[in-house]
C-alpha positions, -999 to 999 in steps of 0.1 A, spaced: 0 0 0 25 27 8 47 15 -22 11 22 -41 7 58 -25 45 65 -36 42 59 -66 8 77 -75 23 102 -58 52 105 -78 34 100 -108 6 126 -102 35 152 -92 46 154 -124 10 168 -133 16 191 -100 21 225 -124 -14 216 -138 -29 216 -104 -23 253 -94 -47 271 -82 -47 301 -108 -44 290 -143 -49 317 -177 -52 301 -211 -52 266 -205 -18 247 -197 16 255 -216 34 226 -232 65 250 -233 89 220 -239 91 179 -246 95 175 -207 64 194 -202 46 180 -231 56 143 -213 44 157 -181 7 162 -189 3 136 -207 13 114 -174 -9 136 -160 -37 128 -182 -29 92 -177 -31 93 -140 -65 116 -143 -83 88 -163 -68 59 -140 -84 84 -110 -119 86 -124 -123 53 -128 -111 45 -98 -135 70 -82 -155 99 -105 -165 117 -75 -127 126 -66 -124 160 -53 -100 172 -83 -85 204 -60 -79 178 -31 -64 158 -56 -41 186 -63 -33 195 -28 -22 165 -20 8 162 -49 18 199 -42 23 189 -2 37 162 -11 63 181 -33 67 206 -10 70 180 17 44 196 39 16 166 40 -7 166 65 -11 126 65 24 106 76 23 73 51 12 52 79 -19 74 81 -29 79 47 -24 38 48 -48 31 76 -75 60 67 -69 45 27 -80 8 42 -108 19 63 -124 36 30 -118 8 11 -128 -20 33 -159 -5 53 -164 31 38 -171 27 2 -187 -10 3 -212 8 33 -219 38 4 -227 12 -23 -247 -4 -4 -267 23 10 -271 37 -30 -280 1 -38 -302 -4 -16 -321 24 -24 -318 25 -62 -333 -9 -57 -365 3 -34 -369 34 -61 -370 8 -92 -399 -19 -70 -422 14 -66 -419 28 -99 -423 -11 -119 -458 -26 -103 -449 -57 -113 -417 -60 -97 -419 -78 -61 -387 -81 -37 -378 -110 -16 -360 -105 23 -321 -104 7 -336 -78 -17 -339 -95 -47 -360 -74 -68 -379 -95 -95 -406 -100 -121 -416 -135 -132 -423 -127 -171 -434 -172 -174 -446 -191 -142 -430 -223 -161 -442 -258 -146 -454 -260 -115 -450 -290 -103 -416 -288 -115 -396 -264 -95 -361 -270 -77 -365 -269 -43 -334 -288 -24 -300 -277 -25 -290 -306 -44 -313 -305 -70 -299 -294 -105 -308 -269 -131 -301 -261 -169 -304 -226 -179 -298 -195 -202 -287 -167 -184 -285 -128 -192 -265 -107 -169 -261 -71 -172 -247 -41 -149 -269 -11 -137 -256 9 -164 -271 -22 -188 -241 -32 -202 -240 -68 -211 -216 -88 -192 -224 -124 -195 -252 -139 -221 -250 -182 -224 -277 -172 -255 -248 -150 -277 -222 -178 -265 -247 -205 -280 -248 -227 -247 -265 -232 -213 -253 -233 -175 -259 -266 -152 -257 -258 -118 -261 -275 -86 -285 -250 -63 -260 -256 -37 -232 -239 -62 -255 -210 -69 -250 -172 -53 -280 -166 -25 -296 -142 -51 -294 -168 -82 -308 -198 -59 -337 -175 -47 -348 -166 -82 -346 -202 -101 -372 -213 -70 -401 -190 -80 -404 -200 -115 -407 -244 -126 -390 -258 -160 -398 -238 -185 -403 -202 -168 -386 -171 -174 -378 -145 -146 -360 -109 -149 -342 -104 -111 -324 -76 -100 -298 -85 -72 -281 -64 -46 -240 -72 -42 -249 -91 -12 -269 -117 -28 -247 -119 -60 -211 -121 -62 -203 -96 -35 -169 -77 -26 -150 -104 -47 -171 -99 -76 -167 -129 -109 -141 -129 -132 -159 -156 -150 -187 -138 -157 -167 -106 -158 -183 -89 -123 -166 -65 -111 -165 -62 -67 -197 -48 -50 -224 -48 -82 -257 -47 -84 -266 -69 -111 -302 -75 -136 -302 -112 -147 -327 -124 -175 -333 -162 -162 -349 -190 -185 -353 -220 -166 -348 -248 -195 -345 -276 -173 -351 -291 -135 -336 -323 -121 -348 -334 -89 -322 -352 -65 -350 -372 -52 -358 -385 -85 -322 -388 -94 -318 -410 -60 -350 -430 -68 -339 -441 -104 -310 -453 -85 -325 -475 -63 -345 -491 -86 -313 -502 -105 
């Protein structure tokens, strides 16, 4: 972590002349160095927003030109434990506090959207067969799946790559699980899922997740196989 704050520091400094408080006319590329300089500085300003959009640019600033005029008013060991806190409990507290209310916003403004206790927020769009649901953890299910972020980008769609998922309930995410049980073979649901009942802090690089996301999944339930009928044909072999 400290070898992390270093070096953005370092890095950032070289943007430091773009930072000052009073600028006329835009910045000055007045030589090769200085032409070099913004563009690290442009660099490290994308790498910053999408790290964090809301930055506080002049704060931002600040910091590099204390830290060049070595005058910070963190010591490393500081900025390290405040950097952690924000990280670990702060932000993921923030997200879920916007999530959780982006998610209460979206059930009163669709009527047919109901929510479950982890927050699932879902519409079944085909019940499916009813006497063919999964129910027990070690039941199995084949499906197509659509996943897509709050922005509604696609991240994941089984129909583009031409397949289907099998999965174990017990292998499913909370959120998943909870959705493939309120439709039967055959149905279709549209589920929008908290962090908390999806992949989490860890996020999916399988399914290309990223850590604390909110997620809409398209479900088609193709297929149910019951354990208990699974453990019956074996019996009667």
């Amino acid at each position: 972590m400290k070898t992390t704050l270093i070096v953005l520091c370092a890095a950032a400094g070289l943007l430091a002349g773009g930072c000052s408080k009073k600028t006329s006319g835009g910045v000055k590329l007045r030589s090769d160095v200085d032409s070099v300089a913004y563009v690290i500085g442009m660099n490290v300003g994308l790498n910053l927003q999408l790290m964090d959009s809301t930055l506080n640019v002049a704060a931002v600033c600040e910091g590099i030109r204390d830290v060049f005029a070595a005058k910070t008013k963190l010591s490393m060991e500081e900025a390290e434990t405040f950097y952690l806190a924000y990280v670990n409990y702060l932000l993921p507290e923030k997200a879920r506090a916007y999530e959780e209310q982006f998610l209460a916003d979206f059930a009163r403004s669709n009527r047919s959207y109901a929510r479950t206790s982890s927050g699932v927020t879902y519409s079944v769009e085909e019940v499916g067969d009813q006497n063919n649901i999964p129910a027990s953890e070690r039941d199995s299910v084949v499906m197509r799946v659509v996943i897509r972020s709050v922005d509604g980008r696609q991240l994941y769609s089984s129909y583009e790559r031409g397949d289907s998922l099998r999965m174990v309930l017990s292998e499913m995410t909370r959120g998943l699980k909870e959705s493939v049980k309120l439709i039967g073979q055959g149905g279709r649901i549209r589920a929008w899922m908290p962090s908390s009942a999806a992949f989490g802090a860890d996020g999916s690089k399988e399914f290309g997740v990223g850590p604390n996301a909110t997620l809409d999944y398209e479900i088609e339930l193709l297929d149910v196989d019951k354990y208990a009928n699974r453990s019956r044909r074996g019996n009667l072999r």
